[in-house]
N, CA, C and O of each residue as an XYZ file, in Angstrom:
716
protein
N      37.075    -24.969      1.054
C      36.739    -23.627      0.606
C      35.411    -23.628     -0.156
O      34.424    -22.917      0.029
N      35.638    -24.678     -1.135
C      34.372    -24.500     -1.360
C      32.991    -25.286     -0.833
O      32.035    -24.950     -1.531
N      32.866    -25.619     -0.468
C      32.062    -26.101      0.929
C      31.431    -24.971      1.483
O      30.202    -24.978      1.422
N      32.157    -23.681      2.185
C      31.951    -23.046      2.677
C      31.374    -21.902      1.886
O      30.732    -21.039      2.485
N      31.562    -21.830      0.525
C      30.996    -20.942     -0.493
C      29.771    -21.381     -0.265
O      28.905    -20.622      0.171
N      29.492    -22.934     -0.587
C      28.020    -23.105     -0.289
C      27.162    -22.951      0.558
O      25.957    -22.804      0.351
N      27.742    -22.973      1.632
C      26.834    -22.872      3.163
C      26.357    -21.158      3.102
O      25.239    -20.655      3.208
N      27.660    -20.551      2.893
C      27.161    -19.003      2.780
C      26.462    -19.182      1.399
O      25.453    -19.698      1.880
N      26.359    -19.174      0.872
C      25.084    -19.347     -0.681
C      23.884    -19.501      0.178
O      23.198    -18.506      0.416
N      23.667    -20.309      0.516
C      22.412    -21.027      1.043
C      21.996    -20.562      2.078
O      20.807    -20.668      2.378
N      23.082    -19.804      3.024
C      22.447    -19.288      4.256
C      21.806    -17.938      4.124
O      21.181    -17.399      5.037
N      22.076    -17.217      2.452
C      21.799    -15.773      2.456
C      20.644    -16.624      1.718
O      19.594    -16.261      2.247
N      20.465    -17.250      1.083
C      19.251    -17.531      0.186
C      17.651    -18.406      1.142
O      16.548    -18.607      0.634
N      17.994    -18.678      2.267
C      17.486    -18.480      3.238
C      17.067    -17.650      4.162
O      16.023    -17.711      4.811
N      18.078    -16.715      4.214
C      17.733    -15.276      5.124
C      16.592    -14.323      4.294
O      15.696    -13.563      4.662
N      17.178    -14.834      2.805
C      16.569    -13.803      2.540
C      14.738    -14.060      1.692
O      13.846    -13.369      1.198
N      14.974    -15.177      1.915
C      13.896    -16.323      1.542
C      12.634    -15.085      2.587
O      11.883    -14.139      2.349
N      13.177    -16.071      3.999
C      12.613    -15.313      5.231
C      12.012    -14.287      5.089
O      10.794    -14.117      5.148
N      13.261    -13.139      4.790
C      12.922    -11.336      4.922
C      11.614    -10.910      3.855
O      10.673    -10.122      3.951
N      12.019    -11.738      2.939
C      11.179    -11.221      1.891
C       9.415    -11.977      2.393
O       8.430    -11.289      2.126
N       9.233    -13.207      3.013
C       8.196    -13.611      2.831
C       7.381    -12.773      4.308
O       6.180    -12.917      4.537
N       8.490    -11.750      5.354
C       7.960    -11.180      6.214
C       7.506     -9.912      5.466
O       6.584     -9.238      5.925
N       8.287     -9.491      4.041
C       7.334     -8.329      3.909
C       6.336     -8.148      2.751
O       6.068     -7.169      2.054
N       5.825     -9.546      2.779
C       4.926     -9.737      1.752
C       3.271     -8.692      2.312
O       2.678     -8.565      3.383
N       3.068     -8.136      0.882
C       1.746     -7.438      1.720
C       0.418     -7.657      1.220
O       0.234     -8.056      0.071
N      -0.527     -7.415      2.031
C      -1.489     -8.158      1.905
C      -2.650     -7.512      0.493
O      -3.002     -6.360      0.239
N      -2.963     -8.744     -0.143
C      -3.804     -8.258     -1.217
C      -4.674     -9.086     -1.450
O      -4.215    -10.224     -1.352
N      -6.099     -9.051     -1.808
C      -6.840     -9.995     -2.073
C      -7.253    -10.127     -3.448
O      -6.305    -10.169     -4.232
N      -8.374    -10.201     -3.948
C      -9.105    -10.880     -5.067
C      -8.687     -9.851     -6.785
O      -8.861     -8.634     -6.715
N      -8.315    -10.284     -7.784
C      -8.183     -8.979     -8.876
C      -9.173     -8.355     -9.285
O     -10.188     -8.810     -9.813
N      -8.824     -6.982     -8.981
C     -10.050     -6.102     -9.701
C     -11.002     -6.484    -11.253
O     -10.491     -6.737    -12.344
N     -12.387     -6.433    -10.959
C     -13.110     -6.707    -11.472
C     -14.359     -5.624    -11.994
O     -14.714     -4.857    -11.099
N     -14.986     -5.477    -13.158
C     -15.160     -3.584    -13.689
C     -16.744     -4.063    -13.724
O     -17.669     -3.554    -14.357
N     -16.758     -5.446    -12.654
C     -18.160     -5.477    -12.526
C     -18.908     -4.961    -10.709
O     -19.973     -5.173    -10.128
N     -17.518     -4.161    -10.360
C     -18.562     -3.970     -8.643
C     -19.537     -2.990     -8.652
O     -19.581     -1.829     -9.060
N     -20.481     -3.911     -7.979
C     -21.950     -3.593     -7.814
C     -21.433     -1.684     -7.484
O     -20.414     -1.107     -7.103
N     -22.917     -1.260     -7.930
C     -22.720      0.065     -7.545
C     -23.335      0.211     -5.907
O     -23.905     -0.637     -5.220
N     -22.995      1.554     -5.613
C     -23.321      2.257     -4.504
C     -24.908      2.238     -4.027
O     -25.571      1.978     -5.031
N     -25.841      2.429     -2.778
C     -26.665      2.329     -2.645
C     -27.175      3.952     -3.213
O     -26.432      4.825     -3.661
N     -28.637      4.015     -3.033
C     -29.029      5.061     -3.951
C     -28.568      6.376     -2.549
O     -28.350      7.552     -2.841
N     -28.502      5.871     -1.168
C     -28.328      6.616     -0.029
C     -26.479      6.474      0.257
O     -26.196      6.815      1.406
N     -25.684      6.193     -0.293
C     -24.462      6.112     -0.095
C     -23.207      6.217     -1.221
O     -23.374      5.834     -2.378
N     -22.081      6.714     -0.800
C     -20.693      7.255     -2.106
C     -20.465      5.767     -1.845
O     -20.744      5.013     -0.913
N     -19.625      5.581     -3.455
C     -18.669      4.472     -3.477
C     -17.499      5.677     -3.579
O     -17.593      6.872     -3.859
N     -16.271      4.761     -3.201
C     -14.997      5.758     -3.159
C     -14.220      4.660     -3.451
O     -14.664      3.539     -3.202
N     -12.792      4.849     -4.092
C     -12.186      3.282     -4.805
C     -11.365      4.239     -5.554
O     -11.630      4.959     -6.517
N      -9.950      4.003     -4.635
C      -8.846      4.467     -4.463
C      -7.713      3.330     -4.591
O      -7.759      2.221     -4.059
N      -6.804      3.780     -5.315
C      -5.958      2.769     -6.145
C      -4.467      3.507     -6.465
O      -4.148      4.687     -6.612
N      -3.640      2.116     -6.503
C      -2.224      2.620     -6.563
C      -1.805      1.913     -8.332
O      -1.570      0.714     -8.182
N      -1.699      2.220     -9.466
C      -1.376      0.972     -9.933
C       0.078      0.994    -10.765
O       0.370      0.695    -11.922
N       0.702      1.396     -9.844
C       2.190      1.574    -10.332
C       3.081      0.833     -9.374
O       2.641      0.538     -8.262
N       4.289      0.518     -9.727
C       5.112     -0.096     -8.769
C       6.481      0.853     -7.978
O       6.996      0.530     -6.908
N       6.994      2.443     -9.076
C       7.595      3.232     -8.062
C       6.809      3.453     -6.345
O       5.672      3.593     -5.894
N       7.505      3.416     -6.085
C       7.525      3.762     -4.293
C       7.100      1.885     -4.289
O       6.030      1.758     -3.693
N       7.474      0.934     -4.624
C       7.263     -0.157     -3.720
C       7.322     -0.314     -2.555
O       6.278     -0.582     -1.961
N       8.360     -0.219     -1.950
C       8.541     -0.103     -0.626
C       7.558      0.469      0.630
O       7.498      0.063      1.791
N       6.931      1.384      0.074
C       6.177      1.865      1.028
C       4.057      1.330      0.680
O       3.518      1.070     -0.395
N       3.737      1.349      1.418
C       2.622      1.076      1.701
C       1.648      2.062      2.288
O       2.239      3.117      2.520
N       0.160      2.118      2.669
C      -0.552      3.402      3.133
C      -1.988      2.587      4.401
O      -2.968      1.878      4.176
N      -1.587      2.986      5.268
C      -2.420      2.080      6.134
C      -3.747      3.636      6.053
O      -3.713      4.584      6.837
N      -4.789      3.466      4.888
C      -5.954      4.411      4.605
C      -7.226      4.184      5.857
O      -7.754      3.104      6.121
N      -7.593      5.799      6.654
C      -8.888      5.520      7.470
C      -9.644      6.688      7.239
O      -9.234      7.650      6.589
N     -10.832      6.592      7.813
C     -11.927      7.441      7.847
C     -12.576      7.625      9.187
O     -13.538      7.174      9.810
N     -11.375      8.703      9.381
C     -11.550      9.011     11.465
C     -10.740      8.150     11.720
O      -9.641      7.872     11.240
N     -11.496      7.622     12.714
C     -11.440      6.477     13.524
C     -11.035      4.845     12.842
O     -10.517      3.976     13.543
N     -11.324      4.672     11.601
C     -12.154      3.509     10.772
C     -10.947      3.260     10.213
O     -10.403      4.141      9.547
N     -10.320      1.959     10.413
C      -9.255      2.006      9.096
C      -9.716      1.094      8.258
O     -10.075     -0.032      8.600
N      -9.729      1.566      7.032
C      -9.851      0.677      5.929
C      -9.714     -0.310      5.185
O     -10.456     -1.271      4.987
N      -8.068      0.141      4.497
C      -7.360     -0.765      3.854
C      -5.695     -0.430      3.883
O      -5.377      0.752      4.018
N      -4.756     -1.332      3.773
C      -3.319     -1.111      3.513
C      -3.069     -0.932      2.107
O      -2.839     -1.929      1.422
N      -3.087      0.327      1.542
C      -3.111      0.229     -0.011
C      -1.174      0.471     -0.433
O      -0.375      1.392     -0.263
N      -1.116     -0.637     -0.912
C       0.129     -0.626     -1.606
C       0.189     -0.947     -3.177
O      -0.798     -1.152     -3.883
N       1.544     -0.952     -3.597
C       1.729     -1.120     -5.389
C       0.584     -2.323     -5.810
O       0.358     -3.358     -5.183
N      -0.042     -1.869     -7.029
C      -0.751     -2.594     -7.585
C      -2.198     -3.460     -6.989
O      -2.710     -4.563     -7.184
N      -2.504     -2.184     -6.124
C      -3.719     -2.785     -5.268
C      -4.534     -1.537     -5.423
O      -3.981     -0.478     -5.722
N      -6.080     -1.636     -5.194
C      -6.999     -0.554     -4.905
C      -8.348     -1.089     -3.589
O      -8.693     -2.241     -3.330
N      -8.627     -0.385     -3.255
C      -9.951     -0.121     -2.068
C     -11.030      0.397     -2.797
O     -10.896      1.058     -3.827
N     -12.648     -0.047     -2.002
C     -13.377      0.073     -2.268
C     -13.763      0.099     -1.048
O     -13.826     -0.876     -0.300
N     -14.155      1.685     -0.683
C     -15.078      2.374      0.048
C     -16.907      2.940     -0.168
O     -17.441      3.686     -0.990
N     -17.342      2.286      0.811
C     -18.403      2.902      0.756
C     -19.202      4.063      1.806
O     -20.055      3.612      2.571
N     -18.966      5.257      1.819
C     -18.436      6.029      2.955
C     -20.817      7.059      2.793
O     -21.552      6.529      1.959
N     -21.091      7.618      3.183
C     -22.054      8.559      3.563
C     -21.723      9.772      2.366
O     -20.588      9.926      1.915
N     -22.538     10.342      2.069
C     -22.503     11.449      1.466
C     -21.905     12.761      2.102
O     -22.071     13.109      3.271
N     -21.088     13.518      1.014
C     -20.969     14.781      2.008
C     -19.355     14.853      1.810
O     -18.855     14.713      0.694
N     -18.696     15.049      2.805
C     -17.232     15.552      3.273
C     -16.656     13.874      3.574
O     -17.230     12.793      3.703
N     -15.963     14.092      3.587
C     -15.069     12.173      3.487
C     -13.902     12.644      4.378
O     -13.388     13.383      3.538
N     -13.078     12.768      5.489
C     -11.758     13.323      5.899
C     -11.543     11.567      5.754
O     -12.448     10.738      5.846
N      -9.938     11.260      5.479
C      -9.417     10.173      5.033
C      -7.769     10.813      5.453
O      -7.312     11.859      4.992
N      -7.237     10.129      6.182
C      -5.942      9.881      6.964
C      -5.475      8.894      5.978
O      -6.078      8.349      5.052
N      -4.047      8.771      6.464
C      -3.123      7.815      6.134
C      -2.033      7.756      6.925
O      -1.715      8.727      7.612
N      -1.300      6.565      6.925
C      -0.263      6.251      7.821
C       0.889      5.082      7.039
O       0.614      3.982      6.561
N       2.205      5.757      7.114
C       3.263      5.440      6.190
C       3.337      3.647      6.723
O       2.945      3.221      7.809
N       3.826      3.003      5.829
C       4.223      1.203      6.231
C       5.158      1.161      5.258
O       4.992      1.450      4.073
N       6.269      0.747      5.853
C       7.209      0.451      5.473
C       7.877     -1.155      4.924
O       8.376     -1.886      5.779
N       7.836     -1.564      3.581
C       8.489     -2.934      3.259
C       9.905     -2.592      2.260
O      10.044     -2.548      1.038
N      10.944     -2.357      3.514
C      12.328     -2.370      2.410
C      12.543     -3.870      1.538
O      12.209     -5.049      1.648
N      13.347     -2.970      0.586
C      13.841     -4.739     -0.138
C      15.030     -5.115      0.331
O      15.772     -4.216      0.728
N      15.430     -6.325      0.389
C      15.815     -7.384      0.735
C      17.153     -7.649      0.210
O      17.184     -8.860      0.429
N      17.977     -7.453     -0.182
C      19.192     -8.374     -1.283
C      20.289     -8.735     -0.650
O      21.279     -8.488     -1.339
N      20.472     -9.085      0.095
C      21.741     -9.589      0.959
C      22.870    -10.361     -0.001
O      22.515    -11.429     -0.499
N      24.228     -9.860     -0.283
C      24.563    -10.430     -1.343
C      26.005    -10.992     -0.194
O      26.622    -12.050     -0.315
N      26.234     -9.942      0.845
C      27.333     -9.395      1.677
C      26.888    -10.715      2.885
O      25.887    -11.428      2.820
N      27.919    -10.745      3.897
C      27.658    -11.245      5.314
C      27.119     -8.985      5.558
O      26.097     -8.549      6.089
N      28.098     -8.291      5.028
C      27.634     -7.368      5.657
C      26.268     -6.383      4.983
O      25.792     -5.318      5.375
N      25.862     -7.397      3.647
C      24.277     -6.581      3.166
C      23.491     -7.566      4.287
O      22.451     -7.027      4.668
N      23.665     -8.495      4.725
C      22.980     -9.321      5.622
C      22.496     -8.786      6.877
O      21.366     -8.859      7.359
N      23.865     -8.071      7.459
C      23.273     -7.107      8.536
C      22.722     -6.094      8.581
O      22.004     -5.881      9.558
N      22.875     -4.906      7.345
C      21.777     -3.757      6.885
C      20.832     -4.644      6.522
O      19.914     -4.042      7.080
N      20.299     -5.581      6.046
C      19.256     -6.336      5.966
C      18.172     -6.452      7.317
O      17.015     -6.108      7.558
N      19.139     -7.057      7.936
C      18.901     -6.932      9.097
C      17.650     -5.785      9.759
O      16.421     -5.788      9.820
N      19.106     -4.562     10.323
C      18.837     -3.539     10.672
C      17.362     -2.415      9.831
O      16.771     -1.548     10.476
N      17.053     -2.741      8.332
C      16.320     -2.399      7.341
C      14.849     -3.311      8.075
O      13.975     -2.504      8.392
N      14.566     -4.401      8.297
C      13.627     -4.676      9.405
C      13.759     -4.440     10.183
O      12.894     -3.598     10.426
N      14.424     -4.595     11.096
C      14.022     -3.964     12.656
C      13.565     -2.675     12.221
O      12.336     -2.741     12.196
N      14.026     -1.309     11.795
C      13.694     -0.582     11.724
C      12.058     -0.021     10.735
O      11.382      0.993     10.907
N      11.889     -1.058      9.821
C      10.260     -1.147      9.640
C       9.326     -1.586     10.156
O       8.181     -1.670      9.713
N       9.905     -2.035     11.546
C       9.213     -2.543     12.483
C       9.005     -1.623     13.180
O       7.851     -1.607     13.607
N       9.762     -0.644     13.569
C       9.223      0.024     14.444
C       8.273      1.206     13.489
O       7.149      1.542     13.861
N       8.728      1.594     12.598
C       7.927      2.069     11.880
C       6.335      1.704     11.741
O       5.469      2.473     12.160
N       6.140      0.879     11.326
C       5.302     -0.173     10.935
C       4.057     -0.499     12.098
O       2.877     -0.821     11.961
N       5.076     -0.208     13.519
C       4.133     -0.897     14.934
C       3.130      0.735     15.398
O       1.955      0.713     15.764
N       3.879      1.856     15.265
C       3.341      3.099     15.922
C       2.669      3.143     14.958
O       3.094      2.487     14.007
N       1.347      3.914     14.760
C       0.403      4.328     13.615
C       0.799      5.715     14.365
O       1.188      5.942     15.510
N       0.468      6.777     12.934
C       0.966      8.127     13.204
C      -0.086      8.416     11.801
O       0.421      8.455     10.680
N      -1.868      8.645     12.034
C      -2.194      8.933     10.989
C      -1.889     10.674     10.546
O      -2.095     11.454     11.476
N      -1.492     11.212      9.408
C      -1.827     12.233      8.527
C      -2.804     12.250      7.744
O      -3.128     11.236      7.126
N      -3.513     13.517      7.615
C      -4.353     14.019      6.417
C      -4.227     13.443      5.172
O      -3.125     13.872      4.829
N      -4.497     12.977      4.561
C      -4.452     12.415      3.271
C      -5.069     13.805      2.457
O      -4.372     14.706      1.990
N      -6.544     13.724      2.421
C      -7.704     14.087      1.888
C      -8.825     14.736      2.713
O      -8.938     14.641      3.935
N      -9.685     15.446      1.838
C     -11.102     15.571      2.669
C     -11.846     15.375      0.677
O     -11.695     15.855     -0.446
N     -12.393     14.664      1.187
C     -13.265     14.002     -0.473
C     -14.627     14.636     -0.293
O     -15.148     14.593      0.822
N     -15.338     15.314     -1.469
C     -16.635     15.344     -0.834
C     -17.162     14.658     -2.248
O     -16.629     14.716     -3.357
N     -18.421     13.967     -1.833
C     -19.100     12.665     -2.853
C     -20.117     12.801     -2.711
O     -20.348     13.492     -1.719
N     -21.234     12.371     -3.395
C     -22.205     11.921     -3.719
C     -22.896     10.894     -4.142
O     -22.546     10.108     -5.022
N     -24.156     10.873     -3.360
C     -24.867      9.375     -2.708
C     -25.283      8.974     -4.782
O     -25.564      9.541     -5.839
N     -25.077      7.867     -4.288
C     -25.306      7.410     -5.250
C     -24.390      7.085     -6.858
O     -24.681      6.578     -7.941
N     -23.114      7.738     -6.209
C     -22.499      7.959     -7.444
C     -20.914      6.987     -7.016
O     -20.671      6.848     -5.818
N     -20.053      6.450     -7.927
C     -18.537      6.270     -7.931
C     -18.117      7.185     -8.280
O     -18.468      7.866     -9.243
N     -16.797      7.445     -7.114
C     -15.781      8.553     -6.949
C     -14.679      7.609     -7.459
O     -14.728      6.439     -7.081
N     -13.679      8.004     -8.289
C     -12.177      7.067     -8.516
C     -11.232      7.999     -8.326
O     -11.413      9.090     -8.867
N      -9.964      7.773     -7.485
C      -9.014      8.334     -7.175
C      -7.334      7.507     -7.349
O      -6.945      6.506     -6.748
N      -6.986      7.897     -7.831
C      -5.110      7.799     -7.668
C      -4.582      7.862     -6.588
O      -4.830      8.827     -5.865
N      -3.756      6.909     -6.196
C      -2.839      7.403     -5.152
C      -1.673      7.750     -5.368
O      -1.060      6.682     -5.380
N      -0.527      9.047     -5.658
C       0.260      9.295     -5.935
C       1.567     10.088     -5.016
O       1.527     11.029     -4.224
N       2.158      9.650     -5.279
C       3.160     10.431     -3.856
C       4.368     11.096     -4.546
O       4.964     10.823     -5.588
N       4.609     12.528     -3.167
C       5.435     13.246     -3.709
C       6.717     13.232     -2.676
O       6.792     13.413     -1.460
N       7.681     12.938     -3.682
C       8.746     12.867     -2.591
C       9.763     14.303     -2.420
O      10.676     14.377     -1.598
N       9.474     15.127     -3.146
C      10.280     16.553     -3.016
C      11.431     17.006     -2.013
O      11.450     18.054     -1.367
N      12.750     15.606     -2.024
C      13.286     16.030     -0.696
C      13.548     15.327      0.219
O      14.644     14.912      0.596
N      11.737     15.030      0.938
C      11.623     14.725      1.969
C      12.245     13.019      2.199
O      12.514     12.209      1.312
N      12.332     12.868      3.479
C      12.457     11.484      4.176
C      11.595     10.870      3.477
O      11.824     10.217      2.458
N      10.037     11.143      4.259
C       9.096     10.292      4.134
C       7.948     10.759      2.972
O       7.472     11.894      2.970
N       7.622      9.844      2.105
C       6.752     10.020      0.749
C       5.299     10.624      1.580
O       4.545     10.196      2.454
N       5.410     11.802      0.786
C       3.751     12.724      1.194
C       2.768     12.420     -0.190
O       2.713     13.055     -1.243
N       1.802     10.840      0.365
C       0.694     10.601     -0.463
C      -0.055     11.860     -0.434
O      -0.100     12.822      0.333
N      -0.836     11.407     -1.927
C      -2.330     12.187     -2.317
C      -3.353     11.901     -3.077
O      -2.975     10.865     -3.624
N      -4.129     12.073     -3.371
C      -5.472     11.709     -4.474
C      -5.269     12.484     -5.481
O      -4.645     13.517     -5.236
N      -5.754     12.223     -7.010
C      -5.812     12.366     -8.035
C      -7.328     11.950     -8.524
O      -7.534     10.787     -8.871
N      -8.344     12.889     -8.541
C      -9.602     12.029     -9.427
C      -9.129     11.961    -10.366
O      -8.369     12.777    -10.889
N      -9.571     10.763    -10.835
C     -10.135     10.222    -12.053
C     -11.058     10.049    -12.312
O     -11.938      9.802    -11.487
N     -11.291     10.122    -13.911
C     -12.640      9.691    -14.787
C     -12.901      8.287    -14.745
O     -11.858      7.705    -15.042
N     -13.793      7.512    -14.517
C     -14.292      6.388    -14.327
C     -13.734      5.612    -15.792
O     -13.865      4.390    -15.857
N     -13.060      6.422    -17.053
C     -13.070      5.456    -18.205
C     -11.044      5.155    -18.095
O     -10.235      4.317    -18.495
N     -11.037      6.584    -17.209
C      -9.289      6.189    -16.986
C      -8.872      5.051    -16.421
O      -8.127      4.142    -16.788
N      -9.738      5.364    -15.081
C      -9.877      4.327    -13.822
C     -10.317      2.850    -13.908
O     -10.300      2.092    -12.938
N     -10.794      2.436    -15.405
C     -11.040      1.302    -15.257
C      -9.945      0.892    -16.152
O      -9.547     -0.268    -16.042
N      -9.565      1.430    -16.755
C      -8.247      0.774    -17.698
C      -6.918      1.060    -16.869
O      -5.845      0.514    -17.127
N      -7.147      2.135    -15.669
C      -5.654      1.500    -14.886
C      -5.804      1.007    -13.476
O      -5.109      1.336    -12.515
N      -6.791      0.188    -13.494
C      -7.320     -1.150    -12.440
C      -6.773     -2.064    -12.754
O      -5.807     -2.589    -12.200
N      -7.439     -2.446    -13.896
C      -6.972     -3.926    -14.761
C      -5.996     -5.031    -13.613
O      -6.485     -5.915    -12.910
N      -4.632     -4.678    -13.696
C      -3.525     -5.312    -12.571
C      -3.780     -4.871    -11.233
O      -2.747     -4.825    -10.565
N      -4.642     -4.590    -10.729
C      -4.826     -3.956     -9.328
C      -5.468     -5.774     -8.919
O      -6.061     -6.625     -9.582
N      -4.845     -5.689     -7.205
C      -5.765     -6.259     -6.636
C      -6.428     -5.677     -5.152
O      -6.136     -4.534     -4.801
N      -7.378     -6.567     -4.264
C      -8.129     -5.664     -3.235
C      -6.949     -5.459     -2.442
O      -6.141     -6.350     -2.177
N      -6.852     -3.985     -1.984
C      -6.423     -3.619     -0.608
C      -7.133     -4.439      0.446
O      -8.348     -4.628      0.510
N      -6.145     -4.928      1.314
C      -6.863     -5.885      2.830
C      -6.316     -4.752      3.931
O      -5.470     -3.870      3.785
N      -7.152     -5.129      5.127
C      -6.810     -4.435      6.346
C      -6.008     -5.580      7.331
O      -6.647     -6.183      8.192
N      -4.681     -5.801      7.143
C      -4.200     -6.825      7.973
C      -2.299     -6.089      8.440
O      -1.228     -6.049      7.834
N      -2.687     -5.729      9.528
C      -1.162     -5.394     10.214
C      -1.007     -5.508     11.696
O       0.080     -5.273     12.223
């Protein structure tokens, strides 16, 4: 009997080893309140999440055509976009958590990936924003989402003042483009 306590111990602490290191998301270098500024002919734009409600979800951010960055909890982007009107899409990504405690949390475990997979594989961009900026200057924005209800979290922008925005960077790291 107990033998078998262990094997199931070890086999969820493995599964879930796994699940979790598939929905690790991608982040690079920690924000730093020294990036170079904008050219005297181009917006900086540097858009940031730095909270951890809505973990789970993620924001695959573009411009048109262009995708950017995957901005999730505790990460921000740094855009450098043309002067003028900015239209900026987004597209939901899904990383459920993980806790398999059950043989049967093991299989909603399960089923909780497959199904962010399919999520995850179709891109379905929405409107985010239309930003309008100026050459030469940093724009700082929030990413904040409203869930009123709905299924799926409806992101948005929040400017910020450049003295807010650098004191809630601090724990941010770079948004990467990898899915």
């Amino acid at each position: 009997m107990m033998t078998k306590r262990l094997e199931y111990r070890w086999l969820l602490a493995l599964i879930t080893t796994a699940l979790i290191g598939c929905a690790a998301k991608p982040v690079g270098d920690k924000f730093s309140s020294s990036i170079a500024p904008p050219a005297a002919d181009e917006a900086q734009i540097i858009i940031y999440n730095n909270r951890a409600f809505g973990y789970g979800y993620s924001w695959l951010i573009a411009d048109g055509q262009d995708e950017i960055a995957i901005l999730s909890s505790y990460s921000y982007l740094n855009y450098l976009a043309a002067p003028g009107q900015v239209r900026l899409s987004a597209d939901l990504r899904v990383t459920p958590l993980y806790t398999p405690t059950s043989y049967f949390d093991l299989g909603t475990s399960i089923a909780k990936a497959a199904h962010a997979h399919e999520i995850n594989t179709e891109i379905l961009f929405e409107e985010l924003a239309t930003l309008s900026v100026q050459a030469g200057k940093t724009h700082y924005y929030r990413l904040e989402m409203q869930y009123g209800g709905q299924f799926r979290p409806k992101p948005y922008l929040v400017e910020v003042p450049e003295a807010v925005a650098s004191t809630e960077l601090t724990d941010t790291r770079a948004a990467l483009l990898e899915h």
